[in-house]
PLY file of the C-alpha trace (Angstrom):
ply
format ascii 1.0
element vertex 205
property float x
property float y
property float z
element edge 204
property int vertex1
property int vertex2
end_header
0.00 0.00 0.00
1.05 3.68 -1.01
1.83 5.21 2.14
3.02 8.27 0.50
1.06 11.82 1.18
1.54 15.19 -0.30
2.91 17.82 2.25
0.78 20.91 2.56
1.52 24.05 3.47
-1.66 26.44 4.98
-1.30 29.97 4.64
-3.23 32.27 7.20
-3.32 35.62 8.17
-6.46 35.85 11.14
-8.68 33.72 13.07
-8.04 30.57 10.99
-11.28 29.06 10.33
-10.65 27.79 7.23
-7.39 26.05 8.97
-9.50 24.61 11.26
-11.76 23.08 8.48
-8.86 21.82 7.01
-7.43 20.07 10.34
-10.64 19.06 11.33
-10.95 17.38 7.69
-7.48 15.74 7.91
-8.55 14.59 11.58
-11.52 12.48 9.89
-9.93 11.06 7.20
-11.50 13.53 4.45
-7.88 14.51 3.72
-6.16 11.38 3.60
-4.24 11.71 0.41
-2.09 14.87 2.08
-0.64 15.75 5.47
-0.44 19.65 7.11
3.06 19.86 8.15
3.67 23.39 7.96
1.48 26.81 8.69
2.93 29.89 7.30
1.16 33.20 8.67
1.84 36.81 7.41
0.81 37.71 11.19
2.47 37.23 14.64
-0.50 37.68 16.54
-2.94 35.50 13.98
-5.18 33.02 16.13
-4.18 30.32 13.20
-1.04 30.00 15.02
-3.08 29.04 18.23
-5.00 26.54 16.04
-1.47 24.90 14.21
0.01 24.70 17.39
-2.76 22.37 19.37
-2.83 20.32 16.28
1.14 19.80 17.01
1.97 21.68 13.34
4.54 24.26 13.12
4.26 27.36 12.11
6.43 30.27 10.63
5.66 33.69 10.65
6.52 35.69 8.02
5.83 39.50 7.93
6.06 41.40 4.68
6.26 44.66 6.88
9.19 43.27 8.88
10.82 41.88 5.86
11.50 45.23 4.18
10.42 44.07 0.53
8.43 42.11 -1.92
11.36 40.21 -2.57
12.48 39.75 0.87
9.52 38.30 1.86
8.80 35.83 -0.84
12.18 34.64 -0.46
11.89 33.99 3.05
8.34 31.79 2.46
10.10 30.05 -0.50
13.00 29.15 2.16
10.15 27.42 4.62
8.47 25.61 1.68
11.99 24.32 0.66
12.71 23.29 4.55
9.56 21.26 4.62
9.66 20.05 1.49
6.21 20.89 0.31
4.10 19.96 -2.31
0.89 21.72 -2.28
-0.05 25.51 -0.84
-3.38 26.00 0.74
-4.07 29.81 1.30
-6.82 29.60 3.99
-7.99 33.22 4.85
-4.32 34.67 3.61
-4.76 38.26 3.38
-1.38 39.11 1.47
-0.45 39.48 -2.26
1.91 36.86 -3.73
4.00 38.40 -6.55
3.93 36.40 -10.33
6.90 35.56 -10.04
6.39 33.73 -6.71
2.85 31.74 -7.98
4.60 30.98 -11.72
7.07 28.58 -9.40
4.34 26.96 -7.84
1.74 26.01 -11.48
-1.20 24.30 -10.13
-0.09 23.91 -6.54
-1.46 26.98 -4.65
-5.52 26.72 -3.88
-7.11 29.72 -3.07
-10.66 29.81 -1.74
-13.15 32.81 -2.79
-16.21 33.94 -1.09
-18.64 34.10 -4.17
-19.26 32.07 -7.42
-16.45 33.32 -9.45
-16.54 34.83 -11.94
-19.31 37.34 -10.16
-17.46 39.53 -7.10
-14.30 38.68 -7.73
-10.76 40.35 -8.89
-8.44 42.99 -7.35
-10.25 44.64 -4.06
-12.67 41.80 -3.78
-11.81 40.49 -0.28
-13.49 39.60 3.12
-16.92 41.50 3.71
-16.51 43.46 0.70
-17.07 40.42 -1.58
-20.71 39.58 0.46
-21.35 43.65 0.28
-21.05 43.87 -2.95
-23.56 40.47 -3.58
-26.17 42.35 -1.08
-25.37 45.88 -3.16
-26.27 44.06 -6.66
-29.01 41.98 -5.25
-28.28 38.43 -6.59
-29.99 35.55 -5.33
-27.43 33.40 -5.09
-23.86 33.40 -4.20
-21.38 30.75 -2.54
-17.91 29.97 -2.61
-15.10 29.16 -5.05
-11.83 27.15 -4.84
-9.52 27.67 -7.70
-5.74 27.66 -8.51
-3.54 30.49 -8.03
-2.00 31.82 -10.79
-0.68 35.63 -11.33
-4.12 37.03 -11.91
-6.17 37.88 -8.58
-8.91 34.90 -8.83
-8.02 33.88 -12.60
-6.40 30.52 -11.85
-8.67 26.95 -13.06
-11.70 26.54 -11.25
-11.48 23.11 -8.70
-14.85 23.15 -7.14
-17.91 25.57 -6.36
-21.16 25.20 -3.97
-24.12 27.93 -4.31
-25.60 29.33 -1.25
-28.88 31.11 -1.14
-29.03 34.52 0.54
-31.99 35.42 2.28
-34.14 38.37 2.86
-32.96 39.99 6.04
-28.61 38.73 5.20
-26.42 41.32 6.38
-22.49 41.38 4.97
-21.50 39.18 8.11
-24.14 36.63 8.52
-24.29 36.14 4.67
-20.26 35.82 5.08
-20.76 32.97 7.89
-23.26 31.35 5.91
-21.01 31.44 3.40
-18.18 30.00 5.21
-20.57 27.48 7.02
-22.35 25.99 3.84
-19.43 26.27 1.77
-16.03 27.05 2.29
-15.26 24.90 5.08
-17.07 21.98 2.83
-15.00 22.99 -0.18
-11.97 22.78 0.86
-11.01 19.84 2.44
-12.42 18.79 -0.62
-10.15 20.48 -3.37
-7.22 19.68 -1.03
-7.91 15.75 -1.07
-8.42 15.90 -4.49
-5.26 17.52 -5.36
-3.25 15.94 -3.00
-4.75 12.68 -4.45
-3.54 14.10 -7.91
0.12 14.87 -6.38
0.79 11.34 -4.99
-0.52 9.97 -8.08
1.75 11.54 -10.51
4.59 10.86 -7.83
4.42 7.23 -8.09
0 1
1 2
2 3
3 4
4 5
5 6
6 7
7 8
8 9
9 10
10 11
11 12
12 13
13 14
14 15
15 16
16 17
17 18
18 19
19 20
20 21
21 22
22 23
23 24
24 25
25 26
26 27
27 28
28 29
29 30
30 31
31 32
32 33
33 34
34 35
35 36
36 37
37 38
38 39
39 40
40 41
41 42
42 43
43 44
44 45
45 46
46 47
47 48
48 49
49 50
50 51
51 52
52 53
53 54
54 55
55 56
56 57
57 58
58 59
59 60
60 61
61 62
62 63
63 64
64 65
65 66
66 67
67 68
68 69
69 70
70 71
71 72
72 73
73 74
74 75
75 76
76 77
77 78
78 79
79 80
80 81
81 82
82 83
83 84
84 85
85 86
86 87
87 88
88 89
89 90
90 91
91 92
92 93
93 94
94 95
95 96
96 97
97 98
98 99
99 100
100 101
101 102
102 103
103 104
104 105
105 106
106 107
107 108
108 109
109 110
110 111
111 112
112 113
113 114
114 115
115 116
116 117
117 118
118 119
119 120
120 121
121 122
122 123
123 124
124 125
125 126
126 127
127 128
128 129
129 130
130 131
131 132
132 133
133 134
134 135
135 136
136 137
137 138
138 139
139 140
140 141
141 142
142 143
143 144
144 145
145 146
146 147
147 148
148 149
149 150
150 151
151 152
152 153
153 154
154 155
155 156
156 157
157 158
158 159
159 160
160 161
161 162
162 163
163 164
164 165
165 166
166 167
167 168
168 169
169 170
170 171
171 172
172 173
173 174
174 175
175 176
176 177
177 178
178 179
179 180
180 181
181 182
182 183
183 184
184 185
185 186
186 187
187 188
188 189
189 190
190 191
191 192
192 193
193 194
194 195
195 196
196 197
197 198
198 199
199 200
200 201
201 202
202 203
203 204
């Protein structure tokens, strides 16, 4: 039997619910095709660490601010990857920018999860509440959440998987954002995650 998993790498820069899906996930066998053996957070005081840390998986922090530059700070995520040798990038509620020239090294093996049905609310300043603001603003129907690759466009990269979720009369930005989160994201991407760490151990053999 193939014993062999695909190491993942979470990104997170807050609370880390979308870590905790994932642990949770990997806890119950969803993910069984990849292992979490490194969290990388763009913030020293992010509650994700809290999370990594009572699931016994280490964690880096890396601040652009305290790394001066761009550059600087890609190269110092590049050097944790490279320590733990990993195969796959999960960015789980990651508020910072990656550069093209740090997502061209990685084609196919960063997944990103969006708050809305891309291609609708999505792009450059679509984050957070904003995304679920601007749903309420236009008065769809429907929204939900998106994982996708990351390539060098903000939200361009291959769709993986998608789940609709109906808003309601009454939604505000934040409960339509936990609905959101609750009926989709933290469904979605345990999902993706298995199925391209399934894909990763596959093509290793």
């Amino acid at each position: 039997m193939n014993e062999k998993k695909a190491r993942i790498a979470v990104f997170v820069s807050g609370g880390g619910t979308n870590l905790q899906a994932l642990l949770d996930a990997q806890q119950s066998g969803i993910i069984h095709s990849g292992e979490i053996v490194l969290v990388v957070s763009s913030n020293p005081t992010a509650y994700a660490i809290e999370r990594a840390k009572n699931h016994g998986v280490p964690s880096v922090v890396v601040s652009r601010k305290a790394c001066g530059s761009q550059e600087a700070y890609e190269a110092g995520i590049r050097a944790a990857l490279e320590e733990y040798r990993i195969d796959l990038i999960v960015l789980a509620g990651f508020m910072s920018i990656l550069s093209a020239d740090f997502t061209s090294r990685y084609p196919e093996r960063i997944l990103n999860v969006h708050p809305s049905l891309i291609p609708s609310f999505c792009g450059k300043g679509f984050y957070g509440l904003r995304v679920h603001e601007a749903a309420l603003a236009y008065g769809v129907k429907v929204t939900g959440a998106t994982v996708h690759f990351v390539n060098e466009i903000p939200d361009g990269g291959r769709i993986v998987l998608q789940k609709a979720v109906d808003i309601l009369p009454g939604d505000t930005p934040e409960v339509l954002q936990r609905r959101v989160m609750e009926q989709a994201e933290w469904h979605l991407l345990p999902a993706a995650t298995e199925m391209v760490s399934a894909q990763i151990v596959a093509a290793s053999v």
